[in-house]
C-alpha positions as CSV (number, residue, x, y, z in Angstrom):
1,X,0.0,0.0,0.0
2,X,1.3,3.7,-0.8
3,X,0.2,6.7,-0.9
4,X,-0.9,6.4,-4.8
5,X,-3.3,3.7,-3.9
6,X,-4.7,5.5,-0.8
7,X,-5.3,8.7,-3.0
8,X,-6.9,6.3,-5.6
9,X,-9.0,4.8,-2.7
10,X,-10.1,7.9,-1.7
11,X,-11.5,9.6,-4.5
12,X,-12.4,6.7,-5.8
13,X,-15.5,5.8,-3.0
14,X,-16.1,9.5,-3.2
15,X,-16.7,9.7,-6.9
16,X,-19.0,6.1,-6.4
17,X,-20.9,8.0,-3.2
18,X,-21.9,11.1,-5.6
19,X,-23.1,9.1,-8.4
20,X,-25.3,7.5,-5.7
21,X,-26.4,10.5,-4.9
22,X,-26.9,11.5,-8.5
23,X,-24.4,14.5,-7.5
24,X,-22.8,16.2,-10.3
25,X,-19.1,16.3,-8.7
26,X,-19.0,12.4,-9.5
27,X,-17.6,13.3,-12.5
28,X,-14.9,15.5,-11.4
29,X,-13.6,13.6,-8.4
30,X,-14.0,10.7,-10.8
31,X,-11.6,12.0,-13.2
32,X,-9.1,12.7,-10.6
33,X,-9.8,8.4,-9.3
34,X,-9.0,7.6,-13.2
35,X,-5.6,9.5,-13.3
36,X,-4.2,7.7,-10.0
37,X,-5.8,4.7,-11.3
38,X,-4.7,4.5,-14.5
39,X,-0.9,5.0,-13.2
40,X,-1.3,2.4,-10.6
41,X,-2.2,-0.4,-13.2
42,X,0.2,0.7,-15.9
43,X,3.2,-0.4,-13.2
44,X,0.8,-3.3,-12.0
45,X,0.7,-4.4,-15.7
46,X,-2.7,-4.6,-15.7
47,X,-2.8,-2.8,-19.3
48,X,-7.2,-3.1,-19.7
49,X,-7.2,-1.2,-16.1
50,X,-4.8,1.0,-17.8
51,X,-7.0,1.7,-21.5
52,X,-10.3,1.5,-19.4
53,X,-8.7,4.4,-16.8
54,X,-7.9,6.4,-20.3
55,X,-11.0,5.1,-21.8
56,X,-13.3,6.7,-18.4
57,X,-11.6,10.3,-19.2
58,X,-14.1,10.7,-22.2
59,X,-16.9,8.5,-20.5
60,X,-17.0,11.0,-17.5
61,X,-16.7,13.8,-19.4
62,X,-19.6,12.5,-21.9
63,X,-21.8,11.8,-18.5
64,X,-20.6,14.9,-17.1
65,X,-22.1,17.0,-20.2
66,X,-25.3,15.2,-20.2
67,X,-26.1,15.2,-16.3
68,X,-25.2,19.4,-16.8
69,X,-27.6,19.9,-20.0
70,X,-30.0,22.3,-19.5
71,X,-30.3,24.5,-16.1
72,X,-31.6,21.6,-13.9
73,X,-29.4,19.0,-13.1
74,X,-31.8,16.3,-12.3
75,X,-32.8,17.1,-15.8
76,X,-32.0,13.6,-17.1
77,X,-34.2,10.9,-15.3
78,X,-33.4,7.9,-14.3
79,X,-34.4,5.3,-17.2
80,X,-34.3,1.3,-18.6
81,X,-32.3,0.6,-20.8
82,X,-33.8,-0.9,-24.2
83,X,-33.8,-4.7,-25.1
84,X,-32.0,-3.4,-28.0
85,X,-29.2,-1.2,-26.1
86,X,-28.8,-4.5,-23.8
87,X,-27.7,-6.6,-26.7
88,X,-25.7,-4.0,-28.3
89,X,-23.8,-3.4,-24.5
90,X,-23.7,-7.5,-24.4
91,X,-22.2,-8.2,-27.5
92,X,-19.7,-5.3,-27.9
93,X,-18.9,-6.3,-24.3
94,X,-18.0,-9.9,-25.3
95,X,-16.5,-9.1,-28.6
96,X,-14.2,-6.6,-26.4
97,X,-13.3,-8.9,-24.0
98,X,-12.2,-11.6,-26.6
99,X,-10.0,-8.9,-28.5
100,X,-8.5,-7.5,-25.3
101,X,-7.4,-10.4,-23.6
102,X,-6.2,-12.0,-26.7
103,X,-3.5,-9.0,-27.7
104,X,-2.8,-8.6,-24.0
105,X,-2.0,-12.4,-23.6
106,X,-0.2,-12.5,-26.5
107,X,1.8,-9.6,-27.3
108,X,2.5,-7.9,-23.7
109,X,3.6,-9.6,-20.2
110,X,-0.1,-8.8,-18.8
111,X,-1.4,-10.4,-15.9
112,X,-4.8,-12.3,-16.0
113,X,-5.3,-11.0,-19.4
114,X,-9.2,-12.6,-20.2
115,X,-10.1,-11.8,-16.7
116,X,-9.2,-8.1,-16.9
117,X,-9.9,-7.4,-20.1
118,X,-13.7,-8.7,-19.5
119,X,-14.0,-6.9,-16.2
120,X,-12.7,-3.8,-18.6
121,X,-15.0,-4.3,-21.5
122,X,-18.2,-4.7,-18.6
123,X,-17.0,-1.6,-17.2
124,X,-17.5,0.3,-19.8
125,X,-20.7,-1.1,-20.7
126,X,-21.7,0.2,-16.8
127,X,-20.3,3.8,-17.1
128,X,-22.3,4.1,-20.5
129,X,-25.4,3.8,-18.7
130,X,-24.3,5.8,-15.8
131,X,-23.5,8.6,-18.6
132,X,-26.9,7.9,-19.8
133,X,-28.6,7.5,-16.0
134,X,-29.8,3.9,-16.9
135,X,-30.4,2.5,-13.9
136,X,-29.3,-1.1,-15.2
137,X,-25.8,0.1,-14.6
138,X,-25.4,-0.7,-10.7
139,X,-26.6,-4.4,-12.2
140,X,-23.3,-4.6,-14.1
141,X,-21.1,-3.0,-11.6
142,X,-21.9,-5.5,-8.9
143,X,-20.5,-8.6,-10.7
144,X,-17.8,-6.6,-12.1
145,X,-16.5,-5.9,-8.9
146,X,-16.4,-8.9,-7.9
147,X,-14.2,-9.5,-10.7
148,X,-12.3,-7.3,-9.4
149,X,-12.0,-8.2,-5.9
150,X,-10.3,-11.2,-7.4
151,X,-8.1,-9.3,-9.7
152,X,-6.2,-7.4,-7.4
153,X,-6.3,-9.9,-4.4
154,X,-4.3,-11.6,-6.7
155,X,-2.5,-8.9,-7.5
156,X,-1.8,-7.8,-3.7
157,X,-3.2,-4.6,-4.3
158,X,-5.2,-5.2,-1.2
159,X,-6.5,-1.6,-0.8
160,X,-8.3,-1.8,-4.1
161,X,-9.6,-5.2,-3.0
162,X,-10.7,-3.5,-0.2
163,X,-12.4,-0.5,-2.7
164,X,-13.5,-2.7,-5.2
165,X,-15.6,-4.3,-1.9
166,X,-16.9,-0.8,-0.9
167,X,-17.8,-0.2,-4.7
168,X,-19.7,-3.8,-4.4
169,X,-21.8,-2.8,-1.4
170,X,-22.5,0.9,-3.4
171,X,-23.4,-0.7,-6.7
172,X,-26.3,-2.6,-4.7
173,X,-27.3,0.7,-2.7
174,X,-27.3,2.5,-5.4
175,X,-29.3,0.3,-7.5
176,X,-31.8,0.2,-4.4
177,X,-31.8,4.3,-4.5
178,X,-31.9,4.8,-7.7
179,X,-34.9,1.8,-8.4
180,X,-37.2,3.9,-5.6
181,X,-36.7,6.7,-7.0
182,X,-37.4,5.4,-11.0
183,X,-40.2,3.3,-9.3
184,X,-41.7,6.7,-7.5
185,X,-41.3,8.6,-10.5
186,X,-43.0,6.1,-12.8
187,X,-46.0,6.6,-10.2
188,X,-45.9,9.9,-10.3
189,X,-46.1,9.7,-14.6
190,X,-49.4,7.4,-14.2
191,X,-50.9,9.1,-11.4
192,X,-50.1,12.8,-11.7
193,X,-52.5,14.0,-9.3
C-alpha cells in the first residue's frame, strides 16, 4: 500500500458516493480516481485497467455534459435501458473482452489478461449507462467488482480489494436508491394527481 493507492481509494469511494447520490461532482472527483488509477495499473501491468482508466476520461466527461444539459441537473431521469441497447452493450462487451485479452495475452507480459480485459470491457458497458442514467448500470457494476475483488487480491493490491468491496456494497445501494426513485417517478407519470 502507498500513498498512490490511498489517494486512488479515496477519490475513488467519493466519486462512487456522488453518483449514488446522482451528485454532479462524481464526475470531477472521478476524473481525478481515473488518473491515480490508470498510473497504478500501468506499473501493476494490468494494461485493460490502464485503456479502461484512459478510456473513463471521455466517459466521464460525456456523463458529465449530459447530467449538466439544461439549467436543472436532475434534468435527465433515471431510465431502462432498451432490449436493444442490452444486446448491443452485451455483444460489444464480449466481442471486447475476446479482442483484449487476446493481444494482452499474446503480445505484452499482462497479468490475467481474459479476466481483466472482460472486467474492462463490462466496465465500460456500466459507465455508458451511468452517462446515460440507466439505472441497469449498478446491475453490471456488482458482478464486475467482484471480478475485481479477485483481480487485485491476486495482484496484492489489497486496498483496491478493499475499494472494489466498498464499490460492491454501493453498486447494490445505489441500485436500491436509484430503483425507488425510478419506481416513484413512474407513479408519479401514471398518477399525476
Amino acid at each position: 500500500m502507498n500513498l498512490i493507492e490511498l489517494l486512488g481509494f479515496a477519490f475513488g469511494v467519493a466519486g462512487v458516493w456522488l453518483t449514488i447520490k446522482e451528485n454532479v461532482w462524481c464526475f470531477p472527483i472521478g476524473l481525478v480516481n481515473v488518473i491515480i488509477s490508470l498510473y497504478l495499473f500501468i506499473n501493476q501491468h494490468l494494461y485493460s485497467d490502464a485503456i479502461q482508466q484512459g478510456c473513463y476520461i471521455f466517459l466521464l466527461g460525456y456523463g458529465w455534459f449530459n447530467w449538466l444539459k439544461g439549467t436543472n441537473i436532475n434534468q435527465l431521469p433515471i431510465t431502462k435501458m432498451s432490449y436493444k441497447l442490452a444486446l448491443l452493450l452485451l455483444f460489444g462487451a464480449i466481442g471486447l473482452s475476446i479482442l483484449m485479452g487476446s493481444f494482452f495475452h499474446h503480445f505484452t507480459d499482462a497479468d490475467v489478461p481474459y479476466i481483466d480485459a472482460s472486467a474492462t470491457a463490462l466496465s465500460f458497458a456500466a459507465q455508458y449507462l451511468i452517462a446515460r442514467k440507466k439505472i441497469e448500470n449498478w446491475l453490471i457494476w456488482i458482478p464486475v467488482n467482484l471480478l475485481y475483488m479477485g483481480i487485485y487480491a491476486y495482484k496484492g493490491l489489497y486496498l483496491y480489494l478493499l475499494l472494489f468491496f466498498i464499490y460492491f456494497v454501493l453498486a447494490i445501494k445505489g441500485y436500491l436508491q436509484w430503483k425507488k426513485e425510478f419506481d416513484i417517478s413512474m407513479q408519479l407519470e401514471t398518477n399525476p394527481n
